[in-house]
Structures are given as structure tokens and as C-alpha cells.
C-alpha positions in Angstrom: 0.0 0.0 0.0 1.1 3.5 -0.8 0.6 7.1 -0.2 1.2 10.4 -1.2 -0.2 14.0 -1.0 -1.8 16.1 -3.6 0.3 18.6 -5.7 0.3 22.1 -4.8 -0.2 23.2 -8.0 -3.2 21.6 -10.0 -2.4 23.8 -13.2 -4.8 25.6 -13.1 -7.6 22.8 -13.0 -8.9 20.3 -11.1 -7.0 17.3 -11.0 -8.9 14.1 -12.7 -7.0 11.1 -11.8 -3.5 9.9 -10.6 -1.7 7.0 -12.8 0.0 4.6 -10.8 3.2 2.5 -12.1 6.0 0.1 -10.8 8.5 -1.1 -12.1 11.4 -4.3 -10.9 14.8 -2.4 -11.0 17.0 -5.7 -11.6 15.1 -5.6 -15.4 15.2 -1.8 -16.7 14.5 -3.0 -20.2 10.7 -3.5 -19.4 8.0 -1.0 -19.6 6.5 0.8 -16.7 3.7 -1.6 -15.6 0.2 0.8 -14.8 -1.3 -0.4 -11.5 -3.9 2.1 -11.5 -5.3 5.0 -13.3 -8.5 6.3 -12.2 -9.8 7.8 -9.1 -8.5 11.4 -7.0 -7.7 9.0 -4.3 -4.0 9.6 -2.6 -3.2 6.0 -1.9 -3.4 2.9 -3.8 -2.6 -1.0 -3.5 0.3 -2.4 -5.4 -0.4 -6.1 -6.3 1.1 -8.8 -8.3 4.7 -8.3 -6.3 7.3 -11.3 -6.2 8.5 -11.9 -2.5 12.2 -10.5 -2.0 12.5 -8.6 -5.7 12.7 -5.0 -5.5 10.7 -2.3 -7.3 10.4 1.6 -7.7 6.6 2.8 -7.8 5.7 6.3 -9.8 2.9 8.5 -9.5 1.9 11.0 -11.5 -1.1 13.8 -11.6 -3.1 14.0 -14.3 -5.9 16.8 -15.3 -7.8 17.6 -18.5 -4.8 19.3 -20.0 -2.6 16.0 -19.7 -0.2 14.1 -17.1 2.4 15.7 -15.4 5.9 15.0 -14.1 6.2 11.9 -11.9 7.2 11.1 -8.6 9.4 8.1 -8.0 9.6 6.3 -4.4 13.1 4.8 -3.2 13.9 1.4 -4.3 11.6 -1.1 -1.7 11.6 -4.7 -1.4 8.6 -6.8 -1.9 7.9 -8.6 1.5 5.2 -8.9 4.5 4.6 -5.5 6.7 5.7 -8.2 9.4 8.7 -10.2 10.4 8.9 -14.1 10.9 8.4 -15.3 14.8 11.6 -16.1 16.9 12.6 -19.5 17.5 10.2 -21.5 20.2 11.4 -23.2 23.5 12.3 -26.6 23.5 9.8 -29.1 22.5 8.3 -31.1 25.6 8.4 -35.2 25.3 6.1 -37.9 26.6 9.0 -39.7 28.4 9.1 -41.2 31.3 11.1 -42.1 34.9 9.8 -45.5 36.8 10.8 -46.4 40.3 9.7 -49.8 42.4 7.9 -49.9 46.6 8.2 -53.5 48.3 5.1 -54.2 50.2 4.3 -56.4 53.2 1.9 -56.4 56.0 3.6 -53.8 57.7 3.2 -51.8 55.0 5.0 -50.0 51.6 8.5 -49.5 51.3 10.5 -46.3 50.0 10.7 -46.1 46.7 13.3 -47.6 44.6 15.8 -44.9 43.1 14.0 -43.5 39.6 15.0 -44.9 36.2 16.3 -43.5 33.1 14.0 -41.4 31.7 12.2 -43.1 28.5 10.4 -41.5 25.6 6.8 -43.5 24.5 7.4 -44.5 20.9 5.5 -46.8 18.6 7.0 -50.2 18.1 9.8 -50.8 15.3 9.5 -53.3 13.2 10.6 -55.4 10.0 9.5 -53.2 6.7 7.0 -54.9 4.4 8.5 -56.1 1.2 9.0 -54.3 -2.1 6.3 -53.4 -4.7 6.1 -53.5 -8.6 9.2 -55.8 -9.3 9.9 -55.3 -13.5 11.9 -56.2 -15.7 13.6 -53.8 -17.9 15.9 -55.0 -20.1 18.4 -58.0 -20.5 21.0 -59.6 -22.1 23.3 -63.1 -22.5 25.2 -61.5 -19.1 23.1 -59.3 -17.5 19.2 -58.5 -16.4 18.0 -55.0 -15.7 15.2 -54.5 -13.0 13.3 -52.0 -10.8 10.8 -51.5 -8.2 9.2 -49.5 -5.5 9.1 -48.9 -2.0 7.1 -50.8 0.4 4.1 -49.5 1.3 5.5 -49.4 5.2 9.2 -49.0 6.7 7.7 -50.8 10.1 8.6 -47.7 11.9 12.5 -47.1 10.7 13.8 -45.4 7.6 14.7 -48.2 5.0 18.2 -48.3 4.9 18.3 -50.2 1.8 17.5 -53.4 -1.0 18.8 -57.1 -0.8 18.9 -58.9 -4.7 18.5 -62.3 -4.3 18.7 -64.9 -7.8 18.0 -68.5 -7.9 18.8 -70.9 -10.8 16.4 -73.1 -12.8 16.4 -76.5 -11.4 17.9 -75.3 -7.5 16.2 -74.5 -4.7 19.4 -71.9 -3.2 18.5 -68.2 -3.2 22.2 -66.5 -3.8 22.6 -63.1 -2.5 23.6 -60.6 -5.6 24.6 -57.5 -3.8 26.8 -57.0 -1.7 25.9 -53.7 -0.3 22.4 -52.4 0.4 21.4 -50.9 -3.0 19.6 -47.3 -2.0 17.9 -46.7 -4.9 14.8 -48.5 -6.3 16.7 -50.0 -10.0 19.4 -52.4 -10.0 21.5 -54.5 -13.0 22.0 -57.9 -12.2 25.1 -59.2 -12.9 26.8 -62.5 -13.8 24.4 -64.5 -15.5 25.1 -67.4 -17.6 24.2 -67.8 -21.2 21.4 -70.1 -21.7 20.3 -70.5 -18.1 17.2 -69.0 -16.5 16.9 -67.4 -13.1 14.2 -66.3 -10.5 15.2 -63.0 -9.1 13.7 -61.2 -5.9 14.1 -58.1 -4.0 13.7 -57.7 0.0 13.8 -54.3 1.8 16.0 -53.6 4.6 15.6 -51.2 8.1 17.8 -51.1 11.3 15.4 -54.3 12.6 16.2 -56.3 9.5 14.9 -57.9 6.1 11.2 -58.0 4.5 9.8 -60.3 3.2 10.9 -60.8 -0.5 8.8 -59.9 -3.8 9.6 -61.7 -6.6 9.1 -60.6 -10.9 6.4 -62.5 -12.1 8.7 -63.9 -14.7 11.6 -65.7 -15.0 14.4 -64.3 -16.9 16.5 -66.1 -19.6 19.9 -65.2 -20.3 20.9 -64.3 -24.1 21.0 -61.4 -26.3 17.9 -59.2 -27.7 18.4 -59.1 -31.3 17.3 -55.6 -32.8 19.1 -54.4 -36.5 21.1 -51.5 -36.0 19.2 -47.9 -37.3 21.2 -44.8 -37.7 19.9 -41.3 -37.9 21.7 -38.5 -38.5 21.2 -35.5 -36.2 19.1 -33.0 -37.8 22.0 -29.7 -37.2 24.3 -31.7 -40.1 21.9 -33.7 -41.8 22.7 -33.6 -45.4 25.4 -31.7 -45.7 28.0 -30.0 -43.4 29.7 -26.2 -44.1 32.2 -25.0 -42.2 35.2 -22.6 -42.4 38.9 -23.8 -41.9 39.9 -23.6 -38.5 36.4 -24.3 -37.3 35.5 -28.0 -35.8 33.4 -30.5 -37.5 31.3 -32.3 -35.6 28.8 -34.5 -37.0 26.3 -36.1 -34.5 24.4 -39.4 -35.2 22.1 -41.7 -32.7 22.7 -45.1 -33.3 20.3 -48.1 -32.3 20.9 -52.0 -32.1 21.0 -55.2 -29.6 23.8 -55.7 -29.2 25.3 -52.6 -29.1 26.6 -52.0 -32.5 30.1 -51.7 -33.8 30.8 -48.2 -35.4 33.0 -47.6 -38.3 33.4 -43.9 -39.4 35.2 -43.8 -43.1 35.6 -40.4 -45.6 35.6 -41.3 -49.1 35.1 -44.7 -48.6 38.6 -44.8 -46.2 38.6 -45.8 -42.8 39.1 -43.0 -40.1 40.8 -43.5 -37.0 41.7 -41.1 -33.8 45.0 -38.9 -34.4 45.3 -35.3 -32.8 42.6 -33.9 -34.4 39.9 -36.8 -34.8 38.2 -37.6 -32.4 35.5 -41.0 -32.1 32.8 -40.6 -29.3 30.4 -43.6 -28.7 28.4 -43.3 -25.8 24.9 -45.4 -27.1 23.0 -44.1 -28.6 24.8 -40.8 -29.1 27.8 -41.3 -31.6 29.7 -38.3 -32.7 33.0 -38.2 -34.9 34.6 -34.7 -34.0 37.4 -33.2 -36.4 39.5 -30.0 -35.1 40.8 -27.6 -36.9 39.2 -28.2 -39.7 41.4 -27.5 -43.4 40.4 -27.7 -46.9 41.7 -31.4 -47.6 38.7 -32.5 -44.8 35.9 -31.9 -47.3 34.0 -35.4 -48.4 31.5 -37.6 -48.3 32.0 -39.3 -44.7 30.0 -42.5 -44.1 28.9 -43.9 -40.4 28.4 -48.2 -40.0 27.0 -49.5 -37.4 26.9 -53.2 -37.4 26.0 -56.4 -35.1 25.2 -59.8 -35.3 21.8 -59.0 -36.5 22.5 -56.7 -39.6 24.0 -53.2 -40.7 22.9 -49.6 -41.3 24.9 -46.6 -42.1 24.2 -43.2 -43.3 26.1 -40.9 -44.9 27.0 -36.6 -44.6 28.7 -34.1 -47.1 31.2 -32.2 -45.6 32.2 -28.7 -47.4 35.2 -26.8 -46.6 35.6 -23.4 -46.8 39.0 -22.1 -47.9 41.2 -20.0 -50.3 40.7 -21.7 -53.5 44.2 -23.5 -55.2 46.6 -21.4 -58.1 45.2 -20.8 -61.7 46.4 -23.1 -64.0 48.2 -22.8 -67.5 48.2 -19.5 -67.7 49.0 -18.3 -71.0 49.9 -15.4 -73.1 49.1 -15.4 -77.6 48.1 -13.7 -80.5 51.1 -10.3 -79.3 50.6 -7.4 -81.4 51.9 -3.8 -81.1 48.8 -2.9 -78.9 47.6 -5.6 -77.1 48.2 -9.5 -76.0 45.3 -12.1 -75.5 45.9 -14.0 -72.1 44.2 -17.1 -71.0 44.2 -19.5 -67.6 42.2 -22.4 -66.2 40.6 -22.5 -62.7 42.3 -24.2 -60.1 42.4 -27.8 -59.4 40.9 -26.6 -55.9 38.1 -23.9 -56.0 38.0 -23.2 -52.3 34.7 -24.9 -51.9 32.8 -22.2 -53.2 32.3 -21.1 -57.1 35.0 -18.6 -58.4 32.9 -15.9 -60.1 35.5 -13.4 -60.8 39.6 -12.9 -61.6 41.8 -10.3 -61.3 44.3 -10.0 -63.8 47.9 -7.6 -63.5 50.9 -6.9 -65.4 54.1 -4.7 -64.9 57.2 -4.0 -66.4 60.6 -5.9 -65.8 61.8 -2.2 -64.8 58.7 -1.7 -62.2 57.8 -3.0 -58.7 54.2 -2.2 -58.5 51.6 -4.3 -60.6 48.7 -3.0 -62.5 45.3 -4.0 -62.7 44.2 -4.8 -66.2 40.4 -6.1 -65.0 39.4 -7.0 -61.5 35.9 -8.2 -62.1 36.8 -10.6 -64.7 34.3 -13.3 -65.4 35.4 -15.3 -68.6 39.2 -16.8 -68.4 40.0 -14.8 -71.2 41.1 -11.6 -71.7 42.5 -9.1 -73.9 45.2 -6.7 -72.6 45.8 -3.5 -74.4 49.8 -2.8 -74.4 52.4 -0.7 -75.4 54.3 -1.5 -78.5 57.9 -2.4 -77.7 57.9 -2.9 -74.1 58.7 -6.1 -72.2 55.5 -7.4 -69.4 54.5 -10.0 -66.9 50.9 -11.0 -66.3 49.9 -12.5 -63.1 46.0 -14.0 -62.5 44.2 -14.7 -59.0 40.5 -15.3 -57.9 38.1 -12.6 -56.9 39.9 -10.7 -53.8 43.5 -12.0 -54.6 42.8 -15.2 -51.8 44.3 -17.2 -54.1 48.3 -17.9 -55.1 49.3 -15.4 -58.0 50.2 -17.3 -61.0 52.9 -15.2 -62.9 54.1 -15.3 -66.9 57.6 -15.3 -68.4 58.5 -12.2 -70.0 56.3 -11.1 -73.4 57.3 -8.5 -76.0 55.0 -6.9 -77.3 55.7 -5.8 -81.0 54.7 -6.6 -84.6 54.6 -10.5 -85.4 55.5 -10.2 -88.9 54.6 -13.2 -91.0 56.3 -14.0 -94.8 53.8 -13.3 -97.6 52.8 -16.5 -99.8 50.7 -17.0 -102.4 48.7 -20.0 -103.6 46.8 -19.9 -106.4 43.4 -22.3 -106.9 44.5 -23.6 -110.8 45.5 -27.1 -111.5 46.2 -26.2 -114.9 46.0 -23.8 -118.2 42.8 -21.9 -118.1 41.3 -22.3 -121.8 37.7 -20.6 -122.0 35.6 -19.5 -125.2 35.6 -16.1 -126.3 33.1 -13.7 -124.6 33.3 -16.2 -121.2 34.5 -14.7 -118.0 38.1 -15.1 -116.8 38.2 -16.1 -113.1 41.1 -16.0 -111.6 41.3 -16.5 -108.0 44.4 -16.2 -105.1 44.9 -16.7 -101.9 47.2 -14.3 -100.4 48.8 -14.6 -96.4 50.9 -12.4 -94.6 51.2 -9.9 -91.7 51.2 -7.1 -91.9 48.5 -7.2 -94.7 50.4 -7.5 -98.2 49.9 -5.0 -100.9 48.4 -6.8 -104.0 49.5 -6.2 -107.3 48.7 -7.9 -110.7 50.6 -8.0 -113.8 50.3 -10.0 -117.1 53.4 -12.5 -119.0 56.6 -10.8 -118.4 55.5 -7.2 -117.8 55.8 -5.4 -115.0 53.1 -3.1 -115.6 50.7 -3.3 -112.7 47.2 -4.3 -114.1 44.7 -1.4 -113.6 40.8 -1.8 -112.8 39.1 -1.1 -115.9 35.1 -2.1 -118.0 36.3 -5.4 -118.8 38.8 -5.9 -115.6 37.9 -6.1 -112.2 40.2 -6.7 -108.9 38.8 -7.6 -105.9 39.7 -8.3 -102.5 38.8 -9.2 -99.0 39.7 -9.7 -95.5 38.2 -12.2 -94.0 39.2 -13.4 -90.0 37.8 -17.2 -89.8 37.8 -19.2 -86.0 37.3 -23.1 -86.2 36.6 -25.5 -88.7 33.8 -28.1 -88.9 31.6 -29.7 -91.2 28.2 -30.0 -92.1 27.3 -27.4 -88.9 26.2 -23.3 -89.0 28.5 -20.7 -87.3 28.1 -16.7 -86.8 31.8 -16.5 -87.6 33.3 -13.1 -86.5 34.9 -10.6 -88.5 37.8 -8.5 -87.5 36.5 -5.5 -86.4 38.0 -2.2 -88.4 41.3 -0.8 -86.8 41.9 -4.0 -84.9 45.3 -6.5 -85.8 44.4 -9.7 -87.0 45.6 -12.4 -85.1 48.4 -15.3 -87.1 47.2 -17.7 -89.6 48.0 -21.3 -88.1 49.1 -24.1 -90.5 45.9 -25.3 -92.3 44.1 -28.8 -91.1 46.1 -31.6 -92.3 44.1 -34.1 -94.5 43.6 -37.6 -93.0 43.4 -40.4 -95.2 40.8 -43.2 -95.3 43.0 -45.9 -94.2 44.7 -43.5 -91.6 41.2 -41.6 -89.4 41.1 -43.0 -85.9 38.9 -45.3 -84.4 35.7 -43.6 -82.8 36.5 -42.1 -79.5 34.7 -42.6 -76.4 31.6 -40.5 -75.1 32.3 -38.9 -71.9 29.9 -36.0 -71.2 31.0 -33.5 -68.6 28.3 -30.9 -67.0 30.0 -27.4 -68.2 27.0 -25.0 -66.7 24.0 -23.1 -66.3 22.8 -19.9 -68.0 19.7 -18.4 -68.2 20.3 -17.0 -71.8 20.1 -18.3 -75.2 24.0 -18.6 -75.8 27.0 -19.3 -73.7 31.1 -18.8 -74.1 32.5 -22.1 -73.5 36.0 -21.5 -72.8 38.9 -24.2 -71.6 38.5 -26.5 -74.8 42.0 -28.1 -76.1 43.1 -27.5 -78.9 42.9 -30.4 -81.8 40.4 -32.4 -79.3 36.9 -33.1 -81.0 33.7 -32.0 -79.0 29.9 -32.5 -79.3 27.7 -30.4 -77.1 24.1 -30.9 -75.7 21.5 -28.7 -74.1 18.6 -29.2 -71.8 15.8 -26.7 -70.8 14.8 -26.6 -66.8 11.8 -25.3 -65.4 10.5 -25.9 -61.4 9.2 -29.4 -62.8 12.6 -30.5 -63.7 15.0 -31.0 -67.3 13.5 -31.4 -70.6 15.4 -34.0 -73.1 18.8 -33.2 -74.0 19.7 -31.5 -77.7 22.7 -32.8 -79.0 24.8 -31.6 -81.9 24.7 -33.7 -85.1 28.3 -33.8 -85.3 32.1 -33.6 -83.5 33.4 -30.1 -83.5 37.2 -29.9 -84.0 38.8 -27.4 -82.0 41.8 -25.4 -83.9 43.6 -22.1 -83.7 41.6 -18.9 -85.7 42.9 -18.4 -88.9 43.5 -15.3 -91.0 43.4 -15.2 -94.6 43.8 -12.7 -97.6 41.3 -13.5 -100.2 41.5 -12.3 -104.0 39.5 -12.5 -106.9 40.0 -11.6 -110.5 36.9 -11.6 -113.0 37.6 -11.0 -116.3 33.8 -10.4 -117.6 32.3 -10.6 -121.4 31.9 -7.4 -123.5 28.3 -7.0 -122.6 29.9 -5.6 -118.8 27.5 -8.4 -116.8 28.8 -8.5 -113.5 29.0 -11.3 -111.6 28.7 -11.5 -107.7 32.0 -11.8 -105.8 32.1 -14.8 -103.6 35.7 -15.6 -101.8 36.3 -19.2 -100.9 38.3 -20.0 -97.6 38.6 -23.6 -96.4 34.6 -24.7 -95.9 33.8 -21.1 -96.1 31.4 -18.6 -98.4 30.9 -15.2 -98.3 29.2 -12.5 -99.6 27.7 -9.3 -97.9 24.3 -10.9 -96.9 25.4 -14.3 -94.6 28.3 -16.7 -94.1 28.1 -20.3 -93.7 30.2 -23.7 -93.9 29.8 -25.4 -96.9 31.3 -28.7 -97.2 33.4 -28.1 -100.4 37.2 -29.2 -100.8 39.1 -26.1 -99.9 41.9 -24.9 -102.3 45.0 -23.6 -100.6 
């Protein structure tokens, strides 16, 4: 109950009500808790305290205007307005003194000197025997039963339980315990494989043993056969990830009579305990623990849990998290005066996790510091523009630089000049009729681009462009070649160096093709697009590909290409045409022949024709 005194100053109007609130000070992060808020009243009854916690109560005034500024009491504890009794005098006891008169017919003697005194109790006797004797569980060894106390203790605390067992086919009870057992559950030791045994329990107090209760059954001694179950617990079921450095512990409850035998193996190898595995079985709770976890720990790890009645084992991915392994064959081609195409594989080890970009650096012999040519680089191929005439190094990482750099030898960048050569598509002397056309067609390769220049028998007047004499000539950049399949192929774009022509395909013989390789299909990735830039093919290997649509019911059928794809180095080549046309000045449509290829201004294909350099 509390009190308090109206304010002096009401503002000005009557006051309407006081709000009431308490609060526990050991927990400030709770609310003000109202306890009343209504009536003029001056006091008011706090309820709903805990004994011994400690709470600060507020009240404030509140008139038609609004509330005003509280007033807090001191910090009270929560207890009765009186204290606990003292301690009472000592307790009075029926006991009693006895003392013996000798009478004759005189008359009563004195009294004898008193006794001891002696405090009236009830009588103590034996407790009454045990109640509900069951049996729990057994085995070839063992038997596991339990009970409850007597219904009386014949007036003395029972001090304890005597296990008595008796063979089949004797009539001797043999005591099993040695010492009382003081709780109500006991495991019976000792017993033979095969035989079967009575088993009783008597109670004991400071007068002696009840009467014994026996189980209502016998118990035979052999082995429960149950098939061992494993289930994985559910905080690593599936799969495991963890960071290096952290500890793996994957937790499993494991079932089976007899207790099973547990094998943990990784990758279908055995563990065993060293200084950072460790094997806990405690049935049915079996846990392998690794410490320290690095990146060579990640696997498929397997439990087996085996007795005479069967097997069962289950099995748990474990991911890794580390810094993913060195790029691999990095590489540096097609150097011009302006820029260098480089190229790299991903590591044998991604980390655990999917690399999704690269950073990519060069410097100078001369310079310390590197610089960044990309840092969000997606593809494993890039092109670096250059100077023309300096010496570089290129060095490639994951996203972050977590990974080992991977460094180049020295590259030059300059001019890679290439001889020109000529070959000509004639087996022969061209005879036509008069008035026909005169094709004559060249194919011309070199770097930098050759200058072109016909002439006629022994002269070396260039020939000139004229109505009956035309000269033409392409440049035409060609990547791959393949049969019987479609291809955007590229063209150089304007201003840009054309890479070196590679030797051309060499021609295999019937007698001579290989026999048909072996299918192996490897999953390569997922896009959401129409087209994808497969990169880290080898070159002179023979690929098909295959694509499959997915929606939230699952993957379509696989699309397969009708036919191998050779992989080859790109290949630029200098076409040229010369038409000599009839006198009526028809003109006939260019078309430049390279390998499998055709061209005019309006599409490209491959066309399987027999190429003529």
C-alpha cells in the first residue's frame, strides 16, 4: 500500500485522476507496468509483487490538460509489513522415569531410586517387502530391473534393498549385492548364457529384512536381437559447411542389440583417432569430432553401425571453406603492337565455393608495382591492351587475390610479322571460249596485310581496274573448322590487328582416321540466356555439345549436336578475286572461298566443299 499528498499546484484545473506504475529495478529494459489509473484518491494498493524482488513505484497527476511530471519512491523490497516469529522453547516429550515400593503387612517400602527417563514410541519393526518388481531389459550377461518402495518402513527409515537370484532347477537363493542398494533399479550381474533365473528383491531397516517380492517372470539369459538404425542428427543432416579452422562435428544416434560396432570412413577410407579426430560412442549418441578443420577435410564421410543382427549406415557431405588453389596454365598469344590475348584455367581446388570473378595484372621488368588490367573478370579470357615495344608480366588470381598469384615469363609486345605466300586455286592452263569470263582466284597470307599487285606474261606493268577488268579483294578473319554445322563466324572489327594464320588442317586419309572415341559428357554449366562462351576446350580435341531446358518441374530432353566439333587455332586469310567479264559488262557476284567457307555481304556459312590452298 502507498501514499502520497496532492500537488500544490493543480495547473490551473482540477485534478482528474492519478496514474499509478511500478517497475522491478533488476530488469530496466521493461516497460513501466500501470497499477492504477483512475480515481483522486491519494493512496493505492500495489499487487502482483514477487517476494524478495525490488521495485520503484511512480505517481503521476493527471488533469484535462494531460499528465504531469512523476514522482518516484526509493527502491523497496517486496515482503510482509511483518517479520517471521523467533525461534520457540524446546519441545516437551512424553517420556518417562519408573521407580519400584516392596510391600508387606507392615506396609509400603520407600521407593526404589528412579529410572532412566524413556520416551513412549510406537514399536519398530521389520519393513513390508517391495512393490512392482519389472523387468527392464536383459542380455546373455546381464538382467536390468526396478521396483518401489514398500508401502511401510515398520517404523525405521529403510536403509536399503537385498537382490537375491535363484537358478532353474535349484532351490538356493544367492545373494547378488553385496551392499544395500539405495535406490529402487538395480543390473544384475553374472548371469550365464542359456540358463534361467528367478530374481527377488527384499527391503531392509535397522530391525532387519522384509519379506521378499519376486518378478512374475523368469528371466532367460541371451542377447535381444534388434538391426542396428542410424539417424543423422538433424544440425548436419545432409550436408556439413564450415570454415577452416572451425571444428566439425557430425552427431548421429545409433540403435541396435547388441550394441553395434561403429566404423566412421571419408571417401570410402577408414578414419581413425589422431590429434585432431576424435570417435565418441556413448549409445545411442555417436559423434566423430574433427578440429581444426582445413580444406583437404571436405568429403563424403560415411557412419556403420553393425551387429550380429544386420548393418545400417548413413552418410553426410562435408564442405570446406577455404582459399581456393593457383590458376592453371596460364598463358599469353596472338602479341601485337597494342595488345596481347591471355588465358588461364581454374584451379584444381576452388575453395569450396564457385569462383565468379579474376583479377588480372601486369608490370614491367623495370617496375615493382603491378597494374590491374580487370578486376571483375568473369570469362578466363582476356584481352590486354599494351604498349608497343615494351617487355610485361601477367599474373592472375581469384576474386579478392585469396588465391596464389600465377605469374608469366616475359612477353614482347611488337609486330609479329609473317612472310607473304601466295597460292593460287589452278590445277592447270585456263582455256575458255571467247566472250566467257576469266576467273582468276588467289589466296594471299601475310602480316602485316600484303599490298596486292597484278601483272600480265613478263610485264611489270601493274594491271589497272578497268570495263572489262575487275580486282577484288577481302579480308576475311575465320575461328574453327567443322563440317556440315552453322557458325556466326566473326569478322575483325575495323582498326583492330588480326591475329596469325595457323598451318591449315592436315588431311587424314581413309586408311589413316582414328577409331571412334569414347563418349564422356561433362556438366560445363548453367545460363539463363540463349548462348553461352564455353571457354577451356584443347586445342585439336573433337567436341559434341548438348542442351537441356529446366523449369521448377525438372529437365526437358537433351539436344545434342549432329556432329564432333574440332577445336583449332583462328585463322587469317587474304582472299582475292579476279573476273575477267564478257563485252556485254555483266557483272557477276564476288564470292571468296576459304577452307569450308562462303561469303558475300548478306550471310556466311560452312559449306562442305574441298578447300583450295
Amino acid at each position: 500500500m502507498i501514499q502520497w499528498r496532492a500537488p500544490k499546484d493543480d495547473g490551473g484545473t482540477p485534478i482528474i485522476s492519478y496514474v499509478v506504475e511500478k517497475k522491478d529495478v533488476k530488469k530496466p529494459w521493461e516497460p513501466w507496468s500501470v497499477v492504477s489509473s483512475s480515481g483522486t484518491v491519494t493512496r493505492a494498493k500495489v499487487s502482483r509483487l514477487e517476494k524478495g524482488r525490488e521495485y520503484i513505484v511512480r505517481v503521476r497527476a493527471e488533469n484535462k490538460i494531460g499528465i504531469g511530471a512523476p514522482l518516484e519512491s526509493p527502491p523497496t523490497i517486496a515482503k510482509h509489513m511483518f517479520n517471521p516469529p523467533g525461534p520457540p522453547g524446546p519441545p516437551e516429550c512424553n517420556t518417562y522415569e519408573f521407580r519400584v515400593f516392596a510391600e508387606n503387612i507392615a506396609g509400603i517400602s520407600e521407593p526404589s531410586l528412579s529410572s532412566d527417563p524413556i520416551k513412549a514410541t510406537r514399536a519398530i519393526t521389520k519393513p513390508g517387502p517391495p512393490g512392482n518388481p519389472k523387468l527392464k531389459d536383459w542380455s546373455k550377461s546381464h538382467a536390468d530391473i526396478c521396483w518401489t518402495k514398500p508401502t511401510r518402513d515398520g517404523g525405521s527409515p529403510i536403509l536399503g534393498y537385498v537382490i537375491e537370484a535363484q537358478k532353474s532347477g535349484s532351490a538356493q537363493w544367492d545373494r547378488i549385492n553385496k551392499d544395500l542398494v539405495k535406490i529402487c533399479a538395480y543390473r544384475v550381474p553374472g548371469l550365464i548364457e542359456g540358463l534361467e533365473y528367478r530374481i527377488r528383491i527384499r527391503a531392509t531397516n535397522k530391525v532387519g529384512d522384509s519379506e521378499p517380492r519376486e518378478l512374475p517372470q523368469t528371466v532367460l539369459a541371451k542377447d535381444i536381437l534388434v538391426p542396428p538404425e542410424v539417424v543423422v542428427d538433424v544440425s548436419c543432416r545432409d550436408s556439413v559447411t564450415v570454415r577452416a579452422g572451425q571444428i566439425i562435428s557430425l552427431i548421429t544416434r545409433v540403435k541396435g542389440r547388441p550394441d553395434p560396432e561403429i566404423t566412421w570412413t571419408k571417401d570410402a577410407r577408414a578414419l581413425s583417432r589422431d590429434k585432431r579426430t576424435e570417435v565418441n560412442n556413448n549409445y545411442p549418441l555417436c559423434e566423430l569430432v574433427i578440429n581444426d578443420a582445413i580444406r583437404s577435410d571436405y568429403g563424403k564421410y560415411a557412419i556403420v553401425a553393425k551387429n550380429s543382427s544386420g548393418q545400417a549406415q548413413a552418410t553426410i557431405l562435408v564442405n570446406v571453406l577455404d582459399t581456393p588453389g593457383a590458376c592453371q596454365n596460364l598463358k599469353v598469344a596472338y602479341v601485337t603492337k597494342k595488345s596481347c590475348m591471355v588465358s588461364w584455367e581454374n584451379p584444381e581446388d576452388n575453395g569450396g565455393t564457385e569462383i565468379t570473378q579474376y583479377i588480372i595484372e601486369c608490370r614491367q621488368p623495370s617496375q615493382r608495382g603491378w597494374t590491374v588490367v580487370s578486376s571483375d573478370c568473369t570469362k578466363r579470357l582476356i584481352k590486354a591492351p599494351l604498349t608497343e615495344g615494351c617487355e610485361y608480366f601477367f599474373r592472375v588470381s581469384n576474386e579478392g587475390g585469396e588465391s596464389n598469384w600465377v605469374t608469366t615469363a616475359e612477353v614482347m609486345v611488337k609486330e609479329q610479322l609473317v612472310v607473304p605466300e601466295i597460292k593460287i586455286k589452278l590445277d592447270a592452263a585456263l582455256v575458255v571460249k571467247a566472250g566467257d569470263s576469266i576467273p582468276i582466284e588467289a589466296t594471299v597470307m601475310g602480316k602485316p596485310q600484303p599490298d596486292i599487285k597484278w601483272t600480265k606474261d613478263e610485264s611489270a606493268e601493274e594491271m589497272k581496274k578497268g570495263p572489262r577488268l575487275q580486282i577484288e579483294s577481302e579480308h576475311i578473319l575465320l575461328y574453327g573448322f567443322a563440317t556440315h554445322e552453322f557458325y556466326n563466324l566473326p569478322q575483325v572489327p575495323e582498326g583492330e590487328e588480326a591475329p596469325p594464320p595457323p598451318p591449315p588442317p592436315p588431311v587424314v586419309e581413309e586408311e589413316d582416321k582414328p577409331e571412334p572415341e569414347k563418349e564422356v559428357w561433362n556438366a560445363y554449366t548453367t545460363v539463363k540466356g540463349l548462348t553461352v562462351n564455353i571457354s577451356g576446350l584443347k586445342e585439336g580435341k573433337r567436341y559434341k555439345f548438348k542442351v537441356a531446358a529446366k523449369n521448377i518441374m525438372g529437365l526437358s530432353l537433351f539436344t545434342e549436336t549432329r556432329e564432333p566439333v574440332e577445336i583449332k587455332e583462328q585463322m587469317c586469310k587474304l582472299l582475292c578475286r579476279i573476273t575477267k567479264t564478257s563485252l556485254n559488262n555483266s557483272f557477276i557476284d564476288s564470292l571468296l572461298y576459304c577452307g569450308y567457307l562462303c561469303h558475300n555481304q548478306e550471310y556466311l556459312e560452312i559449306f562442305n566443299i574441298h578447300p583450295f590452298f
